[in-house]
Steps between C-alpha positions, in 0.01 A plus 500: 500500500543260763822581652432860498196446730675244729774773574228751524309273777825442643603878531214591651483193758883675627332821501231382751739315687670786548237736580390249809255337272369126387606360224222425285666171424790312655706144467372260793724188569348169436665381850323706766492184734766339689593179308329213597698191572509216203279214568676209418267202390581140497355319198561174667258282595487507863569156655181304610276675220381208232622594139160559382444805692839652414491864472328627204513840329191421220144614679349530171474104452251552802157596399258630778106507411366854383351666798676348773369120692189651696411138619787585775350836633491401853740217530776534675844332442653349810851332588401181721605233642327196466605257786323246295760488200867474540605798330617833551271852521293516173270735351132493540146659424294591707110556556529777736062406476494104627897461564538247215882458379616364163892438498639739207636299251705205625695488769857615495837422585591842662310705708226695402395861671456849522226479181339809349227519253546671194270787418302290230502214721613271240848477663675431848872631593634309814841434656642176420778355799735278321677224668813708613296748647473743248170665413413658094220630353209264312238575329189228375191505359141475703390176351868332642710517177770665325763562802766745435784569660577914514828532674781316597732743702737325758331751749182375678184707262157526690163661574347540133242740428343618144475862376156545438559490097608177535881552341738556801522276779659656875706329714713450776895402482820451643662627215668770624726511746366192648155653634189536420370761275253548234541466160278481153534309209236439247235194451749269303809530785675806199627810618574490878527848678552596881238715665647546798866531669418470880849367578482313833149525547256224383233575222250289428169409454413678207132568408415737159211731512196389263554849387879435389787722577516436884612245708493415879739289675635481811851615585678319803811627663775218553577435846155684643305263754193624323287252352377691257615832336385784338266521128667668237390638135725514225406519123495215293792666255743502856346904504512623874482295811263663803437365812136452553433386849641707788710374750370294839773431718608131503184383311412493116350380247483183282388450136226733333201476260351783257106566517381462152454837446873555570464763717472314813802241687426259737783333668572268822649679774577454892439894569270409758761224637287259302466400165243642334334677138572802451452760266686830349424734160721515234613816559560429920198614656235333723681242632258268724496156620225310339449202701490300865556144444458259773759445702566110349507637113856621438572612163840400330518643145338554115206795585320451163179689404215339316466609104150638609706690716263432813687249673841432670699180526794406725653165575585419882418312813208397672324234752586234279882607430601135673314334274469719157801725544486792325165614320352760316226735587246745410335815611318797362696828426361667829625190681167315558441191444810308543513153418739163418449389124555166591658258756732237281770390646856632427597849428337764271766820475588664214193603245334752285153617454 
């Protein structure tokens, strides 16, 4: 009986054709996308890279507690530069509370920056430089231990940040076509895809919504004088790619935070021909600048919002920028209340809240 009916259902799907009609069922082509180009990965171990954090592909040797580490709610991790020890950027923690640092394990041969928390704070993603001036992916525990190595592409791979479940890890390369774009792979370095194709353009900067799906970066055009660009959204499976902040003349905007509601972006911009927080809904609408620094705090990068959501980080410049270089401050979400964690010396940039 079954061919009779499949000749029946086919007649009558002609019939509708004909008459003008949808067919109540037709063949779709798995390839309704352009094809992506093939990401070639190097297995190699980059040069400069010690052996025993060689790329790894086995995440399940690494057991995380049940119910994330809440002893590192509020602490942020920091790349700094201790003056005091002859070695290159490392990771930190930070007591956003007293400004207390603890070096993050021990300190490294490459450089160490760009860190992002994991969602169950039991884990840190970072950018590791290598001697030859490469940058990959890491990834190491809270307490200091278990490094890992996630990629090891000939192309310089940057700006980690975590999907909010904790299995996919977005980033920033040169992998194709020699600029940056963004691309996704997930927690153990497996299964690298490209979000977005923005040709000459730079994308980077990459931060996921705590909602998932979304994420913000900013898109720079080669060649512009700008010194910042524009936000953009694109889905975290490479699904559309919208440009969320409007245009403003020769000025723009630099790297962006999501409220932890996800509705809400706040970003650093020079709109008003300084830089300053702003802030834009998801969807585009009510765009406002947020605060009015002094004129001797200059932000430089890393907006980061507070897990209680209330408060905003940046690292920059202030008074002290002879002495400390750069440093990191804090301010409520309505921009009160601005002030320096601490005053070490050497430079605080790169960090996560």
């Amino acid at each position: 009986m079954a061919r009779p009916i499949s000749l029946l259902l086919l007649t009558l799907s002609l019939v509708l054709v004909a008459l003008g009609c949808k067919a109540p069922f037709q063949l779709l082509s798995t390839n309704t996308q352009p094809e992506k180009p093939t990401l070639a990965r190097n297995s190699s171990n980059t040069p400069g890279i010690p052996s025993d954090v060689a790329a790894t592909t086995t995440p399940a040797s690494i057991q995380w507690p049940d119910g994330g580490c809440p002893q590192y709610a509020d602490w942020m991790v920091v790349a700094y530069d201790d003056p005091t020890l002859d070695t290159l950027t490392d990771l930190y923690l930070l007591n956003p509370t007293d400004g207390n640092m603890n070096i993050l394990g021990a300190p490294q041969p490459f450089r160490q920056s760009e860190p992002a928390w994991s969602p169950e704070r039991c884990r840190v993603a970072f950018s590791g430089t290598t001697q030859d001036g490469n940058n990959d992916i890491y990834v190491i525990s809270a307490d200091g231990t278990q490094l890992t190595r996630l990629t090891s592409d000939p192309a310089k791979d940057m700006f980690p940040d975590w999907t909010p479940d904790g299995n996919q890890i977005v980033f920033t390369s040169f992998r194709w076509q020699d600029t940056r774009n963004l691309f996704v792979m997930n927690a153990d370095g497996s299964d690298v895809r490209q979000l977005t194709f923005n040709g000459p353009e730079f994308s980077q900067w990459p931060q996921v919504s705590p909602l998932g799906g979304l994420v913000v970066y900013t898109q720079n055009a080669i060649g512009n004088p700008n010194p910042g660009g524009r936000l953009f959204l694109v889905g975290t499976e490479g699904i559309g790619n919208k440009q969320l902040t409007p245009e403003a003349a020769n000025l723009g905007e630099l790297d962006a935070a999501w409220s932890s509601d996800g509705q809400t972006i706040f970003f650093l911009s020079n709109r008003s021909s300084k830089i300053e927080i702003w802030s834009i809904g998801v969807t585009g609408s009510d765009l406002k600048q947020i605060t009015n620094l002094p004129a001797h705090i200059t932000p430089s990068h890393c907006l980061r919002v507070s897990p209680d959501g209330k408060r905003i980080a940046f690292y920059g410049v202030g008074k002290g920028v002879e002495q400390n270089g750069q440093q990191i401050f804090v301010l409520n979400v309505d921009g009160t209340g601005l002030h320096e964690i601490n005053e070490s010396p050497g430079n605080e940039d790169w960090f996560d809240w």
